[in-house]
C-alpha positions as CSV (number, residue, x, y, z in Angstrom):
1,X,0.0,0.0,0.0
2,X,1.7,3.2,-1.5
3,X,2.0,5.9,1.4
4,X,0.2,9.3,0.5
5,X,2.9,11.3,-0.4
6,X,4.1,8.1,-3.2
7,X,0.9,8.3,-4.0
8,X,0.5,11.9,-5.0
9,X,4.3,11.1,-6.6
10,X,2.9,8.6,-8.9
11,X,0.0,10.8,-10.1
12,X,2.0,13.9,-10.7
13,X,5.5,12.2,-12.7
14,X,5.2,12.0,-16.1
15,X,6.1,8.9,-18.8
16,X,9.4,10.6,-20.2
17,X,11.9,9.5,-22.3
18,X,15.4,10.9,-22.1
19,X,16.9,11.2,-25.6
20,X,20.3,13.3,-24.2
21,X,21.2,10.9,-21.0
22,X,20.5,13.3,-19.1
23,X,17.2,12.5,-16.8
24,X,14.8,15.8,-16.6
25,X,17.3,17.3,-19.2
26,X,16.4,19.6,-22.3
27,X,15.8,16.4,-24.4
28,X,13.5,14.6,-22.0
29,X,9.8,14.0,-23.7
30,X,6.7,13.2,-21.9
31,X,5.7,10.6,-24.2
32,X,2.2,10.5,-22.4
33,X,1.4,14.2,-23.3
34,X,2.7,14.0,-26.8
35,X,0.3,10.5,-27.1
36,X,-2.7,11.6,-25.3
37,X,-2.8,15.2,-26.9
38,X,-2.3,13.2,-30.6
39,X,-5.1,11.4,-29.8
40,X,-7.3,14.0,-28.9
41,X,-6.6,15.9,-31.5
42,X,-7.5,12.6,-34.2
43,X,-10.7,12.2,-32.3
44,X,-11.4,16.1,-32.5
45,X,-10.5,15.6,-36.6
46,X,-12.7,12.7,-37.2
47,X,-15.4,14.0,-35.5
48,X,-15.6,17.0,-37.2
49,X,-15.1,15.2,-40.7
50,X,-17.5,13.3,-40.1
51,X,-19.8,15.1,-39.3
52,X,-19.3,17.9,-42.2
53,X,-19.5,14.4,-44.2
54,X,-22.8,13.8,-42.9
55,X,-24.4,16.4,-42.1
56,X,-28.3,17.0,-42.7
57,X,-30.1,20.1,-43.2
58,X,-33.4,18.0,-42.5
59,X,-34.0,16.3,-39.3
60,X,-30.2,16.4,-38.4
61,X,-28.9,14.4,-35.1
62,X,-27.7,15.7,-31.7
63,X,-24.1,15.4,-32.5
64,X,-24.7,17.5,-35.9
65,X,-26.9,20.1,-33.7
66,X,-24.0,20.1,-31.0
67,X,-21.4,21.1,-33.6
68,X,-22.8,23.5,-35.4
69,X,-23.6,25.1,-31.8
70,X,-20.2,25.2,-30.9
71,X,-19.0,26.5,-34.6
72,X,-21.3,28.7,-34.3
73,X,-19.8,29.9,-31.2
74,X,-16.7,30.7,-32.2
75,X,-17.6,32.3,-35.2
76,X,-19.7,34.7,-33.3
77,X,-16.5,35.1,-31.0
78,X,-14.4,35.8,-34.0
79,X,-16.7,37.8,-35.8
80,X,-16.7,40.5,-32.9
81,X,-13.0,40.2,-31.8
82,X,-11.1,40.1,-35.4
83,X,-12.1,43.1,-37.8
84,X,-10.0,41.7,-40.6
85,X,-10.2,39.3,-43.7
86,X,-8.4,36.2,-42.7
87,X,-9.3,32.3,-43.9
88,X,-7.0,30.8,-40.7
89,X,-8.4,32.9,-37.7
90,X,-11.5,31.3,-37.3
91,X,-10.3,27.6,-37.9
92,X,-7.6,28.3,-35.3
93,X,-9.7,29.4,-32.9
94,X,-12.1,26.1,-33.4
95,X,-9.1,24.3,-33.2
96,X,-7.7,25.7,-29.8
97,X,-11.2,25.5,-28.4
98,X,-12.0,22.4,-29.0
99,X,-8.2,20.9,-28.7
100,X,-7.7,22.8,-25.5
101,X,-10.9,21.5,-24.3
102,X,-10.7,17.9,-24.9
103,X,-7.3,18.4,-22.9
104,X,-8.9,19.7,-20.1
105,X,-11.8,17.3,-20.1
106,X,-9.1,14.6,-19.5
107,X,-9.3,15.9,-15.9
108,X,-12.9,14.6,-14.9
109,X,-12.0,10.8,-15.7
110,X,-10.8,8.8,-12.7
111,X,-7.5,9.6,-11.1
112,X,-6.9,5.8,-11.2
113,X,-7.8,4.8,-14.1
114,X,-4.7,4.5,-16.0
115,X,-3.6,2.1,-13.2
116,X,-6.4,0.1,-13.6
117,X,-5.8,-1.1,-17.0
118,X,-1.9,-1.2,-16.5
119,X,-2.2,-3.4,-13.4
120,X,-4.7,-5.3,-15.4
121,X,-2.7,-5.8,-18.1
122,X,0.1,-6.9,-15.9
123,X,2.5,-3.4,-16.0
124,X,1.2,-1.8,-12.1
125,X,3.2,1.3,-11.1
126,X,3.5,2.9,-15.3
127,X,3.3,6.4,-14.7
128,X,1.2,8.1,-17.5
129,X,-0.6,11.5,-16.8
130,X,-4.1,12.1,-19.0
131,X,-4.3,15.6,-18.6
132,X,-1.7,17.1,-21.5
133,X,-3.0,21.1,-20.1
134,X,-1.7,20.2,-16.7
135,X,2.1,19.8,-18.5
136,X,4.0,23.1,-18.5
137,X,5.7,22.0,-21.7
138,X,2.2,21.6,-23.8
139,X,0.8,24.6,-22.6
140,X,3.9,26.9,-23.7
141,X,4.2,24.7,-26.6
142,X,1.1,26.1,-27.8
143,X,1.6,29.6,-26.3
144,X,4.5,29.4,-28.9
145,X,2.7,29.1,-31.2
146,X,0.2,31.8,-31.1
147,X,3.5,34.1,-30.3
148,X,4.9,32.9,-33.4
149,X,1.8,33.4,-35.4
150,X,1.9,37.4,-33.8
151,X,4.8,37.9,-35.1
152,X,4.0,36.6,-38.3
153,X,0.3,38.7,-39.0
154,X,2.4,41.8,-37.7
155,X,4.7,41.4,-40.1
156,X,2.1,40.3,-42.9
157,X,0.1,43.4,-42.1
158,X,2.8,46.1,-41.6
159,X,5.8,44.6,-43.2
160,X,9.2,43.8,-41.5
161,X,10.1,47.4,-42.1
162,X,6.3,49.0,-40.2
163,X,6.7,46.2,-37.6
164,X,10.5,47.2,-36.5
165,X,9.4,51.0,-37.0
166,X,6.7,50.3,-34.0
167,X,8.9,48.1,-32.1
168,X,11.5,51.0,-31.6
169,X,9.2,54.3,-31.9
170,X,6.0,53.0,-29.4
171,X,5.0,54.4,-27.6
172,X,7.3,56.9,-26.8
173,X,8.6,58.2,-29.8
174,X,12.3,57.7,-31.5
175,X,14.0,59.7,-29.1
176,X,13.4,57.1,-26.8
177,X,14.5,54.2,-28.9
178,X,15.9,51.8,-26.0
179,X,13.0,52.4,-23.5
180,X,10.5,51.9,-26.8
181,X,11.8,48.5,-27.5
182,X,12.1,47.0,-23.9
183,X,8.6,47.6,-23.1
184,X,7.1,46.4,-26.8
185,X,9.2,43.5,-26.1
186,X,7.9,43.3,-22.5
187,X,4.5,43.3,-24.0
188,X,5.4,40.9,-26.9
189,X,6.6,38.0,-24.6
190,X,4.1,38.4,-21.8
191,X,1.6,37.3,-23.9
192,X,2.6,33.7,-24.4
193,X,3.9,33.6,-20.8
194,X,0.4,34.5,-19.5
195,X,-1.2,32.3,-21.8
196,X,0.9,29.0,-20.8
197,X,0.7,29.8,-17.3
198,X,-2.7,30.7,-16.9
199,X,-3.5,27.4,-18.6
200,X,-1.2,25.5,-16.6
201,X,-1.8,26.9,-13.3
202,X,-5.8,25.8,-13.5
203,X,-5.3,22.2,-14.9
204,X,-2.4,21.4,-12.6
205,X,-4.6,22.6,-9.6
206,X,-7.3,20.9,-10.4
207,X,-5.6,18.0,-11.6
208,X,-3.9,17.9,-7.6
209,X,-7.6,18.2,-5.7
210,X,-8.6,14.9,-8.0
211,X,-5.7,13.4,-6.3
212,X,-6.2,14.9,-2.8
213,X,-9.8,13.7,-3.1
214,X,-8.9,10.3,-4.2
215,X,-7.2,9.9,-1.0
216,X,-10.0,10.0,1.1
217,X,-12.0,6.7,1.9
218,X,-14.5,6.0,-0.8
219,X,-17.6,7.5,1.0
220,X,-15.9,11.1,1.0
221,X,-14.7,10.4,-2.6
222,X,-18.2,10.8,-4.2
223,X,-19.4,13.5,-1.5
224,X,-16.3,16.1,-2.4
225,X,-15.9,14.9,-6.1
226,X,-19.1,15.2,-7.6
227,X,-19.2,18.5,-6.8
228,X,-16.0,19.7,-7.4
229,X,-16.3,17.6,-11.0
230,X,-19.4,19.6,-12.0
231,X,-17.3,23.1,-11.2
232,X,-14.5,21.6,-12.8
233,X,-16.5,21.1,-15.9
234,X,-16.9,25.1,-16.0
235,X,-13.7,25.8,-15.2
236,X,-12.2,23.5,-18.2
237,X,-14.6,24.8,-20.4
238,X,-13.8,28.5,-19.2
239,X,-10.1,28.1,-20.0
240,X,-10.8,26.6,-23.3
241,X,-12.8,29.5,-24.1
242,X,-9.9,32.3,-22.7
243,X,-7.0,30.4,-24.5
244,X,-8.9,30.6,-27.6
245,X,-10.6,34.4,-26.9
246,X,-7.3,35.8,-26.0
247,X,-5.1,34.1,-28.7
248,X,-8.1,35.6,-31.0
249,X,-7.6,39.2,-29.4
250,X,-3.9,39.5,-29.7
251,X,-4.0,38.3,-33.2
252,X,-6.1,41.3,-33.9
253,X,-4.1,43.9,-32.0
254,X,-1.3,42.6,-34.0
255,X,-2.7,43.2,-37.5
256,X,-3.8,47.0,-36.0
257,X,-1.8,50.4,-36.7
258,X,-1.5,51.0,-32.7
């Protein structure tokens, strides 16, 4: 019988491979993220292909209905937050929503259920983490990404020489060059910072009261978690919708004469 503190251990270390030799060095991979966030994001594809595949105008199922509620959704979002032509705005945004989402969601299934089917299938103790939100590395991975695609609709809507002329005259004018380009940079990387970390922060808290909860005796269990998984379903679902929202919103300032 693990102790507590093993116990929390074993829920919170991840399934890495080291590819350098050096254990929790720059080359380490958490093959359980990279896995369970590939999966989610197949499921997420061939849901939504088959549903655009299948879809009814008369009498069309729930699934349809629940799809087109959620495009819907985001268009609306994106419609009111991006003022500009662009084909790749709204698709990313369904993308991060749903994607983000389906990591979160990870959250509400059993703390032990991993360990279930690898003690089952004759492997206990495999350490594999289902929530991909609540790894640091996956939530600046996508962060990254947004800041990269900043950088990108700046330059695509100002060109490299408007985007540098902002970065060293804003606010302040060009007699103030130095001050000018530490705060636009200041601004420029606090955005993907905030987004990986406010991500992080909410999945790798809730994903810690799961465990705490699991601890208790089995009467206590369903007492404290079924109401803490029905706020956790806002929560998730809240954080999908900011990730997606804010990466929308900075896209937008970046494409604007400021």
């Amino acid at each position: 019988m693990a102790s507590p503190t093993e116990y929390i251990d074993h829920h919170l270390t991840f399934n890495t491979v080291t590819l350098s030799g050096n254990p929790g060095g720059f080359w380490s991979v958490n093959i359980d993220t990279l896995v369970t966030s590939w999966v989610l994001g197949l499921f997420f594809l061939c849901a939504f292909i088959l549903v655009a595949r299948r879809a009814k105008i008369a009498n069309p199922g729930k699934f349809q209905l629940f799809i087109e509620l959620v495009f819907e959704m985001v268009k609306g979002q994106v419609s009111d937050a991006y003022h500009e032509k662009s084909k790749l705005i709204a698709p990313l945004a369904l993308t991060i929503f749903c994607w983000v989402f389906l990591f979160n969601f990870m959250d509400i299934l059993p703390v032990d259920i991993i360990n279930f089917f690898t003690t089952a299938a004759g492997h206990p103790g495999v350490h594999w983490r289902l929530v991909p939100s609540a790894d640091i590395n996956m939530t600046f991975a996508l962060s990254s990404s947004v800041f990269l695609l900043i950088i990108g609709y700046s330059i695509k809507a100002k060109g490299v020489g408007g985007w540098s002329k902002e970065l060293l005259t804003k606010p302040f004018g060009k007699w103030l060059l130095p001050f000018n380009l530490l705060f636009q940079l200041i601004e420029l990387l606090s955005k993907p910072v905030s987004l990986a970390l406010r991500l992080f922060g909410n999945m790798y808290a809730g994903e810690m009261i799961f465990i705490l909860i699991a601890l208790l005796p089995w009467y206590f269990q369903w007492i404290l978690g079924t109401p803490w998984a029905i706020f956790h379903i806002l929560i998730i679902t809240l954080q999908a919708f900011l990730f997606m929202m804010l990466t929308v919103v900075y896209l937008s300032l970046a494409v604007e004469n400021h």
